[in-house]
C-alpha positions in Angstrom: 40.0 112.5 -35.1 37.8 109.4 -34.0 40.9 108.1 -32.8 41.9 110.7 -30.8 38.1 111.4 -29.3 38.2 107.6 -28.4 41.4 107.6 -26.7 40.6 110.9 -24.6 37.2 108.8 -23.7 39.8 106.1 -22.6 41.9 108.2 -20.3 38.9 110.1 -18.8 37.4 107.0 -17.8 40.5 105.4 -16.5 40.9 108.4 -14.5 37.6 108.3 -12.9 38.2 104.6 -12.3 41.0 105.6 -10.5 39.6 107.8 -8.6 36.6 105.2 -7.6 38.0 103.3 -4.4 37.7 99.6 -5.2 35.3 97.4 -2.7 33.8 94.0 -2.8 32.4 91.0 -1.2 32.9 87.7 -2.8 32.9 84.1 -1.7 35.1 81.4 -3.4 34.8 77.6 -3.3 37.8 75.6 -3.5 39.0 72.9 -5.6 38.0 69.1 -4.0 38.5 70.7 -0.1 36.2 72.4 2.2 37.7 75.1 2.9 37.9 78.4 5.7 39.8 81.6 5.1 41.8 82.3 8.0 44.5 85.4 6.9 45.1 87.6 4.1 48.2 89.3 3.0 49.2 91.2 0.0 52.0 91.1 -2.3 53.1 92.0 -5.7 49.3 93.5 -6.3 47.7 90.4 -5.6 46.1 89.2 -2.3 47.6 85.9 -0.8 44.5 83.9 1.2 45.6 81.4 4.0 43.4 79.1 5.4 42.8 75.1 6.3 41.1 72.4 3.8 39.7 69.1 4.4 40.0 67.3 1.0 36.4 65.7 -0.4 38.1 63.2 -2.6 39.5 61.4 0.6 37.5 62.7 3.1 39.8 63.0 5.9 42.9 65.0 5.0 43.3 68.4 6.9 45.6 70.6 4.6 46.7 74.2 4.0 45.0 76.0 1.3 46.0 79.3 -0.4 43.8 81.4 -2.6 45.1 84.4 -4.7 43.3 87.5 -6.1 43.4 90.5 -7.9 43.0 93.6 -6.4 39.6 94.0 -7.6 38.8 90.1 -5.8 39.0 88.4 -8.7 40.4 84.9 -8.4 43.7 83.8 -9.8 45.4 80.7 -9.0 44.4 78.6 -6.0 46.7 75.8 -4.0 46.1 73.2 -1.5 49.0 71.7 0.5 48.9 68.5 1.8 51.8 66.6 4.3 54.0 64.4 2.5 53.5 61.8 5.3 50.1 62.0 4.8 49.4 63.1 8.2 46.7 65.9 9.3 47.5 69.9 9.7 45.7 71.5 12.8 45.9 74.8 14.2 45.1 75.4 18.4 44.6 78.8 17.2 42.9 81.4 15.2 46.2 83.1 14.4 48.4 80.4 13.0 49.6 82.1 9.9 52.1 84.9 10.6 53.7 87.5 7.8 57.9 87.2 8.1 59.6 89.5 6.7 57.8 91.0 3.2 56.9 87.9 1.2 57.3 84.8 4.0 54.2 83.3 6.0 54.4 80.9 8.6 52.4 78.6 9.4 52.2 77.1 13.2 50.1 74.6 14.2 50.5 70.7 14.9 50.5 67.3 13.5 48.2 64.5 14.6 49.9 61.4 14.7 47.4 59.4 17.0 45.0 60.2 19.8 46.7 62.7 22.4 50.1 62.5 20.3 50.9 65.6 18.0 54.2 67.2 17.6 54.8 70.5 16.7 55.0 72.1 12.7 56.2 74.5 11.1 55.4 75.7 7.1 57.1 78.6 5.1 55.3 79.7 2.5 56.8 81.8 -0.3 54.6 84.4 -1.9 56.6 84.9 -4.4 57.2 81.7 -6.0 53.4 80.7 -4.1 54.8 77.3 -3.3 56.2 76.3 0.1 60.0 76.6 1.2 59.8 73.4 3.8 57.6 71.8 5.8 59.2 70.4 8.9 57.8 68.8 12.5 59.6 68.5 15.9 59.7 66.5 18.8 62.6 68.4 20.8 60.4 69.9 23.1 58.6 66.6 24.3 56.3 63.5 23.4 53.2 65.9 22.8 53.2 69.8 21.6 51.2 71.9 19.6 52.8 75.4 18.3 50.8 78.2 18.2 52.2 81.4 16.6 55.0 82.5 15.6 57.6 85.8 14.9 61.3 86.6 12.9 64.4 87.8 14.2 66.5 90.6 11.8 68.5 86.9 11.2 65.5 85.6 9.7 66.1 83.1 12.7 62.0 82.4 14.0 60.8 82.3 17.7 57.8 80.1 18.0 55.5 79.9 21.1 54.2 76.5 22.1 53.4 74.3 25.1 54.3 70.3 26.0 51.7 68.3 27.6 50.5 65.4 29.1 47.9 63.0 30.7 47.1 61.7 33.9 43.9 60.1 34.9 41.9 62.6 33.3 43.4 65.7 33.6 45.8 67.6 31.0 49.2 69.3 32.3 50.9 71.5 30.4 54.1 73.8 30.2 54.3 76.6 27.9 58.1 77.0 26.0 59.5 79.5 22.9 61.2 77.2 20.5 63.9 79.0 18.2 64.9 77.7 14.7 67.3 79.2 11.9 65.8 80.4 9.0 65.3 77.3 6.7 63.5 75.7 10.6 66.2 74.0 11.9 66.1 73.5 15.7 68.0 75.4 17.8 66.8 75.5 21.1 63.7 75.2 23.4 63.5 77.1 27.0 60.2 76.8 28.9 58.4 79.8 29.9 57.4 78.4 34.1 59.9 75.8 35.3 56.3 73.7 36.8 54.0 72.0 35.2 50.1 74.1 35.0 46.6 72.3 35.4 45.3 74.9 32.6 46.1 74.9 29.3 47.7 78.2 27.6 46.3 79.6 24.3 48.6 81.8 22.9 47.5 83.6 19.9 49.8 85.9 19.4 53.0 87.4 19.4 54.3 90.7 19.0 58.1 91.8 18.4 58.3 95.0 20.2 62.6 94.7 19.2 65.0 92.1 18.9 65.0 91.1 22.2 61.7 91.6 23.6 58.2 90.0 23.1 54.8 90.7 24.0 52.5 87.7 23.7 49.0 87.6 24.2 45.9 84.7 24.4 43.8 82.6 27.3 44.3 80.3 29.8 42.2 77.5 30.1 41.0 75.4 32.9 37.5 75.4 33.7 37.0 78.7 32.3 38.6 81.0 29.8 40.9 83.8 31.2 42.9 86.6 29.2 46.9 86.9 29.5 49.5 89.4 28.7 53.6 88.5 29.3 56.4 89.6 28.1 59.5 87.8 27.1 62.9 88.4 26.0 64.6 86.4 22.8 66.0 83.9 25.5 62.4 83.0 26.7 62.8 84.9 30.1 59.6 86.2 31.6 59.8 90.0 32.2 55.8 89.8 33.4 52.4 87.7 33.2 49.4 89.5 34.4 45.5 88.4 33.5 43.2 91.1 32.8 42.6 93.7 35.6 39.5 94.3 36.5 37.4 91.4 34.1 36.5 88.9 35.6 36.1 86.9 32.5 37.9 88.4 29.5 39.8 86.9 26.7 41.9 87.7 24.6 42.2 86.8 20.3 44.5 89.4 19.1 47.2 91.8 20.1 48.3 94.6 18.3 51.0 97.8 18.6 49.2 101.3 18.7 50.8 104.2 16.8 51.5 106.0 20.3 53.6 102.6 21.6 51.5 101.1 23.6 49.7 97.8 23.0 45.8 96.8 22.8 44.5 93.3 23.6 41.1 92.6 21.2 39.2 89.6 22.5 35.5 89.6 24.4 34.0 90.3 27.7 31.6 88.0 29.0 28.6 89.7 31.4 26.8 86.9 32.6 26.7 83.7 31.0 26.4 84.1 27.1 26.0 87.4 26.9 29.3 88.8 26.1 30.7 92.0 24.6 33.6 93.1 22.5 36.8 94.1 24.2 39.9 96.5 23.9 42.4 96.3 26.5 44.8 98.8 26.2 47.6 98.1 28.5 51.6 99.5 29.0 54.0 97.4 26.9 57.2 97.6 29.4 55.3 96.6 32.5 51.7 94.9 31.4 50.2 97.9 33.5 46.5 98.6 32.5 46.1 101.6 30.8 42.5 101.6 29.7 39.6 99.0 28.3 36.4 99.3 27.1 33.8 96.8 25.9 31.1 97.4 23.0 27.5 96.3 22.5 26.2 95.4 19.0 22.7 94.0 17.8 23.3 90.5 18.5 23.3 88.5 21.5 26.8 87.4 21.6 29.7 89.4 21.0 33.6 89.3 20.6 36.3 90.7 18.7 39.0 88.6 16.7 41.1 90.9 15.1 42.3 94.3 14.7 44.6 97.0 13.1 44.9 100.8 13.2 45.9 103.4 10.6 48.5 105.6 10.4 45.5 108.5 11.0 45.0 107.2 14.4 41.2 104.9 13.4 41.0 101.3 14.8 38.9 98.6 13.3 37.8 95.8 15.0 36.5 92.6 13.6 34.3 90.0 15.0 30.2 89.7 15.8 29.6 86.4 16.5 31.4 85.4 19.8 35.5 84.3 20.8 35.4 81.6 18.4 33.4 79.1 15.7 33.0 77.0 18.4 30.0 79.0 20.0 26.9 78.5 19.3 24.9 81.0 18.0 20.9 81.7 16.7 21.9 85.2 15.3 25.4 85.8 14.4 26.0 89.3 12.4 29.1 89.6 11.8 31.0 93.3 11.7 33.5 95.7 11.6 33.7 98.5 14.9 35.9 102.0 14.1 37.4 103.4 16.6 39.6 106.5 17.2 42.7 106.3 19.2 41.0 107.2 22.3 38.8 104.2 21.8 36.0 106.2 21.6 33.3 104.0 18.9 32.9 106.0 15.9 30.7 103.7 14.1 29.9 99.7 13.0 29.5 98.4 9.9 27.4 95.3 9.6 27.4 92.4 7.3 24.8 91.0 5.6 25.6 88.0 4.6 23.6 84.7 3.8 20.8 83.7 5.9 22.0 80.4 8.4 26.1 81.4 7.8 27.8 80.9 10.8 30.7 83.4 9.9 33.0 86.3 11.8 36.6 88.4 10.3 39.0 86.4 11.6 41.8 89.3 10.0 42.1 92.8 8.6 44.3 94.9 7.3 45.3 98.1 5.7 45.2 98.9 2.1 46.7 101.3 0.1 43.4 103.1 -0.6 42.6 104.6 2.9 40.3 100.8 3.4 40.7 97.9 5.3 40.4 93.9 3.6 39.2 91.3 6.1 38.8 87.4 5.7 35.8 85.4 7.2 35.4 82.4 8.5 32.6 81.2 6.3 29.9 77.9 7.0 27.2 78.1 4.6 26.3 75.0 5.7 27.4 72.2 8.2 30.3 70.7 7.5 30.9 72.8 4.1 33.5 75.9 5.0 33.8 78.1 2.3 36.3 81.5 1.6 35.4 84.7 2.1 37.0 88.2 0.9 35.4 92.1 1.9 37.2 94.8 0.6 35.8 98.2 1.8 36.8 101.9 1.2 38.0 104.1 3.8 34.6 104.9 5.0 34.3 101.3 5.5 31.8 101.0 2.8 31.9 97.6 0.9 28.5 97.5 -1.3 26.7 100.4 -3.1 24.6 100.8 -0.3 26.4 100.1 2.5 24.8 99.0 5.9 26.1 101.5 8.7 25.3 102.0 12.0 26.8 105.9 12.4 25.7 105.9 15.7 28.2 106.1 18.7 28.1 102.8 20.0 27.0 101.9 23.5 30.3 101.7 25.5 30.9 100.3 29.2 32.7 101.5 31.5 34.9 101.1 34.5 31.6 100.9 37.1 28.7 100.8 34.3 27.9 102.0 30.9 25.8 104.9 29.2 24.1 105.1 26.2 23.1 107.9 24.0 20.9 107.7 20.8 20.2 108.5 18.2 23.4 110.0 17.3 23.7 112.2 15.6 20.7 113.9 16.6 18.9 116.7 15.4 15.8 117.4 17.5 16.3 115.6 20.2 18.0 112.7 21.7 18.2 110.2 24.9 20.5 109.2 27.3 20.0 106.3 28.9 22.7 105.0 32.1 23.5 101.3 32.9 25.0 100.3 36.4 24.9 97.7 39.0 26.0 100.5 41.4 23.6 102.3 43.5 25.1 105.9 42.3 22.2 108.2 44.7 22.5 112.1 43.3 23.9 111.9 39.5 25.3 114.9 37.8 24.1 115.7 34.3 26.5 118.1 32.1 26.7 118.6 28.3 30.1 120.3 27.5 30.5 121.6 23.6 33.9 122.1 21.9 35.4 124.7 23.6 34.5 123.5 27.1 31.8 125.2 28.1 29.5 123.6 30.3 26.1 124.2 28.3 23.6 122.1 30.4 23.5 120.9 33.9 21.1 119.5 35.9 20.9 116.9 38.9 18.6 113.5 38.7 18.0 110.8 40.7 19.7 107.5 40.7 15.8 105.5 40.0 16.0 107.8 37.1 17.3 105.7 34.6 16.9 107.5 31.2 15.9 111.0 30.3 15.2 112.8 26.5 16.9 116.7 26.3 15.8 119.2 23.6 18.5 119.9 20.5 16.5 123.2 20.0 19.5 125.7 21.9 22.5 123.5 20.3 24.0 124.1 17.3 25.9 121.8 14.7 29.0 120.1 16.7 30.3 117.6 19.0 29.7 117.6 22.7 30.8 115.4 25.4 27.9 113.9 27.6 29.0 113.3 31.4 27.3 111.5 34.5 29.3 111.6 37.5 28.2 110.9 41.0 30.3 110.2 44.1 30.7 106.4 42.9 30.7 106.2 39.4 32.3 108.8 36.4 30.4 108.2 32.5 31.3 110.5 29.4 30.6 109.6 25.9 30.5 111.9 22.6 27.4 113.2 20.6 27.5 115.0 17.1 24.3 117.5 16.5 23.7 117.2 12.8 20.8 120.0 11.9 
């Protein structure tokens, strides 16, 4: 009978186990190498960590590392590749390790065999054995490369992106090209993108296989400034389109992803004015490159960008970043975050977090998991010089500590000709809007519009009138749709009513 009482015990607390969705947050140091996360995949119930290592016993070797978990973040086994040449791995990218296929990553990056000289490389990684298939390096495409991502073909034949460069008294010139190898990386063939050689640099960070023959590829150029691309490609590396990013005049572009409704969305940042910059979503046609929409968010820090995104089959986006386009920026108060979105790109909510005081850190990649949540890497610097990894596994409300830091507020979101902001949302008593625009806008249109469509509120202000506070007492429990319009300028944004 105590048997039996023990084992019901058992199965009634394995069942509530079960029905608790697993989150954590957990740093890991790696063996003799400095170490920064850079992707996460998962396989055969265990998560597979990519990321670069500088070895301490040497002091100057840049590697590959690989850390594997549990499901529950719980480290297992832990790898650091080195080349057998002994020379050094780097990666012009943020998104050098690409998922082929169900159990294949790929890395893409360079080699540095002296000052200005790399050539291209290539690493297949199996998850299953957690060992590498081949490591191989190319010089086909010229003197100097550098590979930056990477996709498959249903051949298991790969399609890499990359660009040959050069020197001349002071200035770089560069051609982009797509390189193609068979499966275990032979070469194949190299075609280049533009038959001229550029004055700016391209910075491809990713590519996207829309079908066997055709390629969406998205990143920066690079000359004095930072500009956001989007072309498209067939398998035989002809351009169907190039276009920047209308209507930004300074937006970039980290990650590119396919919506559920077929089009594609460009994450990166928008800058403002000089380091003020906000995160971006560029939604844009994938046939023609044609915008469709973008947006770009505010959070509570002074610089802002977005690395990487995903959506779920439900329709929600989430959107990693915090602290800015890259490590390389400098910042005095980095927070770094996760944005939901729905599939309109309306901001649902942000969760912040809160990690260790003077860590220079941001997700650098997220994705899905089987529970409704999303798992995100981040590039972790506790200290100068000293990356460490870093694994967040949160529910599907985003939640990854018992009490979880959320902003439920919409989030402030800009718009075509300004930007409008309403808080605190939800509301109950009362709440604000506030408007943002460069625009003189003269008479502006106020109207509150509740589920159905009815037009509950309306009233006319001034343009000097720049933020005004409106009674909850009349509304009940719902979501409305807040809208200023004028002759020059159109702003909408949602509010919930929570009483």
């Amino acid at each position: 009978m105590k048997f039996l009482l023990k084992y019901i015990l058992f199965l009634h607390c394995s069942f509530l186990m079960a029905q608790v969705p697993v989150k954590f947050n957990y740093s890991y140091t790696m063996n003799n190498c400095n170490s920064r996360s850079m992707c996460v995949y998962r396989y055969d119930n265990k998560y597979f960590v990519f990321g670069h290592s500088t070895n301490t016993l040497t002091g100057q070797q840049n590697g590959l590392n690989l850390l594997i978990t549990d499901t529950f973040g719980l480290e297992v086994q832990q790898k650091q590749f080195y080349h057998p040449g002994n020379y050094l791995f780097y990666a012009n990218s943020i998104r050098p390790f690409q998922l082929l296929h169900d159990k294949y990553v790929m890395f893409s990056g360079h080699l540095s065999l002296a000052y200005q000289h790399n050539n291209g490389v290539l690493v297949k990684f199996n998850l299953s054995t957690k060992d590498t298939m081949w490591v191989k390096s190319y010089n086909q495409p010229g003197d100097s490369c550098e590979f930056f991502t990477s996709t498959f073909l249903a051949d298991s034949s790969i399609l890499v992106v990359g660009e040959r460069y050069y020197l001349s008294n002071g200035v770089g010139y560069n051609k982009p090209f797509i390189m193609k190898t068979d499966k275990n990386g032979n070469y194949k063939w190299h075609k280049y993108l533009y038959n001229i050689w550029n004055s700016y640099s391209m910075l491809p960070h990713k590519i996207v296989k829309i079908n066997e023959n055709s390629f969406v590829i998205g990143g920066n150029k690079i000359s004095n400034t930072q500009n956001g691309f989007i072309l498209k490609t067939d398998t035989n590396a002809n351009l169907i389109f190039d276009v920047g990013l209308i209507g930004l005049s300074k937006g970039i572009l980290m990650d590119l992803i396919l919506l559920n409704d077929g089009s594609g969305l460009g994450i990166g940042a928008n800058y403002i004015y000089q380091d003020y910059v906000k995160k971006l979503v560029y939604q844009f046609n994938i046939n023609t490159g044609v915008k469709i929409k973008s947006a770009s968010y505010n959070i509570e820090s002074k610089a802002n960008g977005s690395l990487c995104g995903i959506q779920k089959d439900n329709g929600i986006i989430f959107i990693g970043g915090g602290t800015g386009p890259g490590p390389q920026l400098p910042l005095t108060t980095p927070i770094p975050d996760v944005l939901r979105l729905n599939n309109n790109l309306d901001s649902i909510s942000t969760y912040f977090f809160p990690l260790p005081t003077n860590s220079q850190l941001a997700p650098y990649h997220i994705i899905n998991t089987n529970d409704g949540g999303f798992l995100t890497t981040l590039f972790h610097i506790p200290q100068p010089g000293t990356p460490k990894n870093w694994l967040i596994k949160a529910d599907s409300t985003g939640c990854f500590e018992v009490n979880c830091p959320i902003n439920n507020g919409i989030e402030e979101v800009e718009k075509e000709n300004g930007e409008l902001k309403v808080w605190p949302n939800p509301a109950t008593n009362h709440f604000n809007i506030r408007k943002f625009s460069k625009l003189n806008l003269g008479k502006i249109n106020v109207s509150i519009v509740n589920c159905l469509g009815e037009v509950i509120l309306k009233e006319t202000i001034e343009d000097s009138v720049s933020e005004i506070q409106i009674s909850c007492e009349q509304m009940k429990s719902g979501i409305y749709l807040i809208r200023l319009n004028s002759e020059k300028a159109f702003f909408e944004t949602k509010l919930v009513i929570d009483k």
